[in-house]
Structure formats: structure tokens, C-alpha cells
VODREN-322691 format. One record per residue (C-alpha): residue in one letter; x, y, z. Coordinates in nm, 4 decimals. Example, Ala and Ser with C-alpha at 12.3 -4.5 7.8 and 13.67 -1.06 7.14 Angstrom:
BEGIN
("A"; (1.2300; -0.4500; 0.7800))
("S"; (1.3670; -0.1060; 0.7140))
//
This chain:
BEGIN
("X"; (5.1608; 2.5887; 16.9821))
("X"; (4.7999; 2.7168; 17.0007))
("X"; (4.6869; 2.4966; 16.6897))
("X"; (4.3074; 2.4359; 16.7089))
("X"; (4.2691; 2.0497; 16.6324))
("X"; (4.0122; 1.8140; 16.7710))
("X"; (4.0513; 1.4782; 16.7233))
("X"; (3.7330; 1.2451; 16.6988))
("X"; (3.6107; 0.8700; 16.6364))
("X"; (3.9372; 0.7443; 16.8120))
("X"; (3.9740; 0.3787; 16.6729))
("X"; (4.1599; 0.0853; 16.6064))
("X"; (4.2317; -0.0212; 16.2751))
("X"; (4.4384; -0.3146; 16.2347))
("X"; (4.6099; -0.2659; 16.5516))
("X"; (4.6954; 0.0919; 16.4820))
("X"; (4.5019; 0.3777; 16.6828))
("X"; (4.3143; 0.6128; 16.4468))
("X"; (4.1273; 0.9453; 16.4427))
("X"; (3.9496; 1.1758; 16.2122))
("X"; (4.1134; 1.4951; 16.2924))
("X"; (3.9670; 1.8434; 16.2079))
("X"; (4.2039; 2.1655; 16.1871))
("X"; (4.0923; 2.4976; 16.1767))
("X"; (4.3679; 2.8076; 16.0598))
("X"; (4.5394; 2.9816; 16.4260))
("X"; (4.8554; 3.1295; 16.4455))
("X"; (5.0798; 2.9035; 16.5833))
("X"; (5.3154; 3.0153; 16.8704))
("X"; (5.7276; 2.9025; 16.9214))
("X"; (5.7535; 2.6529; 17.2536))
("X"; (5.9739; 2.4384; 17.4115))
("X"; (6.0064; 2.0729; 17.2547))
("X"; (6.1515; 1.8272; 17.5957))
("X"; (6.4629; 1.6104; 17.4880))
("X"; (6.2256; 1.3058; 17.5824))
("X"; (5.9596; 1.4178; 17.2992))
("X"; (6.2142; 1.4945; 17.0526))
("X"; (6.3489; 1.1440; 17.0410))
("X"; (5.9830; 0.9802; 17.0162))
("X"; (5.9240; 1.1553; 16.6965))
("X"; (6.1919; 1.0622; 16.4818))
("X"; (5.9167; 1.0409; 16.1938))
("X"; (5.7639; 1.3458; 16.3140))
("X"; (6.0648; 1.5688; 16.2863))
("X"; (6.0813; 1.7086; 15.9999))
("X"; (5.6803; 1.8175; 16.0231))
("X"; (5.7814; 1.9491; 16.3863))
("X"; (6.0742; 2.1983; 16.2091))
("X"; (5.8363; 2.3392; 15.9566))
("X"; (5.5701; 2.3918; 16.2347))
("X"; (5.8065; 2.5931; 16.4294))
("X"; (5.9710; 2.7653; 16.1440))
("X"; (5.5806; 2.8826; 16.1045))
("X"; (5.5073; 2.9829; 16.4251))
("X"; (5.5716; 3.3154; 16.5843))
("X"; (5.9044; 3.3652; 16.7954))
("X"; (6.1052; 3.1061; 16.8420))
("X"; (6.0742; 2.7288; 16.9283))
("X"; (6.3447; 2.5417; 17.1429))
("X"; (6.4027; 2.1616; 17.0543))
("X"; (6.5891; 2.0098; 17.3130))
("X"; (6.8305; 1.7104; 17.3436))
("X"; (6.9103; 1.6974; 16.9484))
("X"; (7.2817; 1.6079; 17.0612))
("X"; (7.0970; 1.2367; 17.1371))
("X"; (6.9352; 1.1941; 16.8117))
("X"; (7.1191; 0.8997; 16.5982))
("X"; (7.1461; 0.8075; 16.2490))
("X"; (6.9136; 0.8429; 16.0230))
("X"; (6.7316; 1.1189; 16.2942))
("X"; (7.0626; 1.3145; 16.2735))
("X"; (7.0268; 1.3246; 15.8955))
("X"; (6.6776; 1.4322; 15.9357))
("X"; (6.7989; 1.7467; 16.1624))
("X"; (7.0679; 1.8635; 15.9177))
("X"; (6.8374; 1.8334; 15.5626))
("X"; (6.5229; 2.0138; 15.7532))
("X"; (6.8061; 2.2561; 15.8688))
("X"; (6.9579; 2.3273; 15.5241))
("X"; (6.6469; 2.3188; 15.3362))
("X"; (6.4598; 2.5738; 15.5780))
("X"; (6.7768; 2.7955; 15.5868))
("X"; (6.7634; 2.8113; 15.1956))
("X"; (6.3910; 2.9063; 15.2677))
("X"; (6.5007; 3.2043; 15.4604))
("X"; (6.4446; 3.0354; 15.7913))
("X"; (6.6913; 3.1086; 16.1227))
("X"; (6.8091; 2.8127; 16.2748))
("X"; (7.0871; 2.7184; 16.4743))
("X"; (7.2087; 2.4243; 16.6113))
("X"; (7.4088; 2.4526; 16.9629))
("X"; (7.4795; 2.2967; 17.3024))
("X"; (7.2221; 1.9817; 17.1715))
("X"; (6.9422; 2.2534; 17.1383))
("X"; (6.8067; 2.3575; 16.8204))
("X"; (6.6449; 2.7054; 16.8367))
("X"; (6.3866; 2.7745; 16.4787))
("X"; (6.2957; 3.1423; 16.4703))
("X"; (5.9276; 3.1614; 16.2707))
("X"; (5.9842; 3.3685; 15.9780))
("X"; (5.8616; 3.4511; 15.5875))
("X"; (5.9935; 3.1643; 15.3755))
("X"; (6.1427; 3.2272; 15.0340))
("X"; (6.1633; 3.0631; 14.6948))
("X"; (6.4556; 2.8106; 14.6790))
("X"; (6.6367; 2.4880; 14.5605))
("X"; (6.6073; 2.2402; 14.8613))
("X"; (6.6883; 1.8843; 14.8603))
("X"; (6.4899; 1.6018; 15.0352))
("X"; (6.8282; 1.3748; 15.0158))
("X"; (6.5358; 1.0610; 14.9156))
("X"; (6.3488; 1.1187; 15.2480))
("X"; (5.9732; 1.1145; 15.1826))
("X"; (5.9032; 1.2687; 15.4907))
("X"; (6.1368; 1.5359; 15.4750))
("X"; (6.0333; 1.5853; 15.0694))
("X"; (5.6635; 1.6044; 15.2148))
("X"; (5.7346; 1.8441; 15.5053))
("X"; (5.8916; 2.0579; 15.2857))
("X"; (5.6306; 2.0897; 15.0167))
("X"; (5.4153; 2.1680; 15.3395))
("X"; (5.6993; 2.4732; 15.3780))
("X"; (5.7107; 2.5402; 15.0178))
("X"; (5.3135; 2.6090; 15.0342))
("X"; (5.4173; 2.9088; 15.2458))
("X"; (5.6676; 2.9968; 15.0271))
("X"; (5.6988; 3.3483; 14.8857))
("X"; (5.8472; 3.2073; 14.5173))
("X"; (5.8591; 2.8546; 14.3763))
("X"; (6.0366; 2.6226; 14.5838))
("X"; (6.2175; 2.3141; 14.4127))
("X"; (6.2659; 2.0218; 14.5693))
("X"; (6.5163; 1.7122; 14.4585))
("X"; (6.5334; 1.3734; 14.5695))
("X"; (6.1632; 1.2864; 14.5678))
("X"; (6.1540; 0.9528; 14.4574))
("X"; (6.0395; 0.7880; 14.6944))
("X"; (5.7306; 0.9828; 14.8084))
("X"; (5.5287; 0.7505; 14.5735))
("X"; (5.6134; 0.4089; 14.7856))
("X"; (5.5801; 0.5982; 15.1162))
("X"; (5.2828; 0.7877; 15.0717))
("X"; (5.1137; 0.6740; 14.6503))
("X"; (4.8785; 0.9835; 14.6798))
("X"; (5.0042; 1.2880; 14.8105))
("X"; (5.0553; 1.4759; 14.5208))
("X"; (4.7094; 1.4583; 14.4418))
("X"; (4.5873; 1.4950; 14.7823))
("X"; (4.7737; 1.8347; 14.8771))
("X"; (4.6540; 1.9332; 14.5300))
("X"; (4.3085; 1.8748; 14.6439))
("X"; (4.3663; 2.0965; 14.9843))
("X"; (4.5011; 2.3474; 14.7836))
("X"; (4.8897; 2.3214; 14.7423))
("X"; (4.9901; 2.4118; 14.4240))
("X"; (5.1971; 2.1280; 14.3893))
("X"; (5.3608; 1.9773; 14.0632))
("X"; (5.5976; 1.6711; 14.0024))
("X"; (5.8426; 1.7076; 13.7196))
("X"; (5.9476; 1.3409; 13.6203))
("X"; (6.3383; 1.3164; 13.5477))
//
């Protein structure tokens, strides 16, 4: 996608591989996601929709048809959420096509998916108007510091407690 990311000090760390990895800003560009990628990144996902959705042109995601479950459920909240954001996306023939675009302020729901409530705080960060997001309860057991951390990198990111 033309991202400019190095990745350094590979490790292992209690039998996980780890990096430190640096970013600096490029414009991203749309590409072609292979069926057999798509299914390896069921976690990924909803991160890999908001990178396309801010790309320029448009980015292909291939063999979707084959995703199961809870990776189905994924597909169709990172689909309705970004659509509500004033993203194009459609769904056909097992491909999903994600046209880069300006995203708007909306009401999106994360259905209790800490990834896709994360991912689309990432989104809402782009976001021209506030963007709301529901079902967030369970960002704290998944990942205990995130507010705090995309606060620190910048995101203007609050949590409302119901």
C-alpha cells in the first residue's frame, strides 16, 4: 500500500515473535488483498478495511465468500460502520471492493468486538465530525490501555461510561 514501516529488534518473547516498528506518514495506495491472505488475518480485518478505506482508489479483498463465523461478522460491522462513515463498499461475487474516501461524523457500532471498536476509533481519528461508537466494553480486557495510549499519539479519544 506504499506505507513506510521498518521493523527492527525482531525477537522472541515468550514464544511470540516481536518487533519495534517505526511508521512514518505516506499516502497509502488501494491493492489487491489474495483470498489466501484474507483468511490468515481474521484478527487483522477490521484494521485491513480502515487501511483501505484510507488509501487512494480502491482496494480488492478477495475470497470473503470463505470467511466463517465470527470473520463474517467482522466483514458486515467494518462494512456498516465505514458506510455510516461515508465510505463505498460493496460486497459481491466473494470480493469486497473499499473505495478510499473522506470519512464523516457518525453513530457506528462495534457489536462488543474490541478489535473492530479499536479499528474504528483508528477511522474515527480521520473523521470529519465526532464519531460515536457503541458496544465498547470489552476493549478494556482485550487491550487495558488503549484509551490512554491513542490519547498519547494524538487521537482525541474519550470514553463515556454507561
Amino acid at each position: 500500500m506504499g506505507a513506510d514501516i521498518d521493523c527492527t529488534n525482531a525477537a522472541d518473547l515468550n514464544g511470540e515473535p516481536v518487533v519495534d516498528i517505526h511508521v512514518k506518514y505516506a499516502p497509502l495506495q488501494g491493492i489487491a488483498i489474495p483470498a489466501e491472505c484474507l483468511s490468515a488475518s481474521s484478527d487483522e480485518l477490521p484494521l485491513v478495511f480502515v487501511a483501505a478505506a484510507c488509501a487512494q482508489g480502491e482496494s480488492l479483498l478477495k475470497g470473503a465468500a470463505e470467511l466463517r463465523g465470527k470473520e463474517q461478522n467482522r466483514v458486515q460491522a467494518m462494512t456498516d460502520g465505514l458506510r455510516k462513515m461515508g465510505i463505498v463498499i460493496d460486497n459481491k461475487n466473494g470480493q469486497i471492493s473499499i473505495t478510499g474516501g473522506e470519512f464523516i461524523g457518525a453513530k457506528v457500532d462495534s457489536f462488543g468486538d474490541p478489535r473492530i471498536a479499536m479499528a474504528l476509533s483508528i477511522a474515527g481519528s480521520q473523521a470529519h465530525g465526532d464519531v460515536i461508537i457503541t458496544g465498547c466494553d470489552h476493549v478494556a480486557s482485550s487491550f487495558p490501555d488503549f484509551v490512554e495510549i491513542a490519547q498519547k499519539i494524538g487521537l482525541r479519544l474519550q470514553k463515556e461510561e454507561t
